[in-house]
C-alpha positions in Angstrom: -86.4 -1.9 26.5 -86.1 -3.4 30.1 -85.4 -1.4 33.2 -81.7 -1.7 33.1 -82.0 -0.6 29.5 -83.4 2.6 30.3 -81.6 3.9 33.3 -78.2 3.4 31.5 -79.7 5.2 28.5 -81.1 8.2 31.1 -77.5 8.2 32.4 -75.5 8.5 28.9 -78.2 11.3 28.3 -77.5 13.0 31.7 -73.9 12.6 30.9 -74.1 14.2 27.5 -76.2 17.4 28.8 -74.4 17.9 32.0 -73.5 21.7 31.1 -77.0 22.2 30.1 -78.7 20.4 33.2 -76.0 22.6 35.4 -76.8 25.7 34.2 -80.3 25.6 34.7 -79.9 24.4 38.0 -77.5 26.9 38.7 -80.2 29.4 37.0 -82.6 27.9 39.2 -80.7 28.2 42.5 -80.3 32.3 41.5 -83.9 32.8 41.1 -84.9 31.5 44.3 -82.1 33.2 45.6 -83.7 36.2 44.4 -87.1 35.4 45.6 -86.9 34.8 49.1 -84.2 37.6 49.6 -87.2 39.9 47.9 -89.5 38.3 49.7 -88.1 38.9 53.4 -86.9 42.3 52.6 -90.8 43.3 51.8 -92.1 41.2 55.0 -90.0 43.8 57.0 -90.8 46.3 55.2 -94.4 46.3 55.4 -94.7 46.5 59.6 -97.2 48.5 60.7 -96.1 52.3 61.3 -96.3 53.3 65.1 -98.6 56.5 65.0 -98.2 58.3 68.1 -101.4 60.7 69.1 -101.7 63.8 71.0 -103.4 63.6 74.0 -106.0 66.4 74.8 -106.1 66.8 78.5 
């Protein structure tokens, strides 16, 4: 099969799956979604507590 050959058979193939290749990229797009909200909302969570002392004098 030449080069021609093969992109127009990766594009009928594409065409025929396009629910299933938009779904899992739409899956996809959620999950890192997900992710990075999870992720920034635990970088702020995790500050270091300001511990005020007593002084002794």
């Amino acid at each position: 099969m030449n080069y021609k050959g093969r992109i127009l058979t990766l594009f009928y193939w594409i065409k025929s799956k396009k629910s299933a290749i938009l779904f899992i990229v739409i899956i996809f797009l959620l999950m890192s979604l997900s992710f990075a909200l999870g992720y920034i909302t635990a970088r702020d969570l995790t500050k270091v507590p300001i511990i005020i002392q007593k002084n002794s004098k």
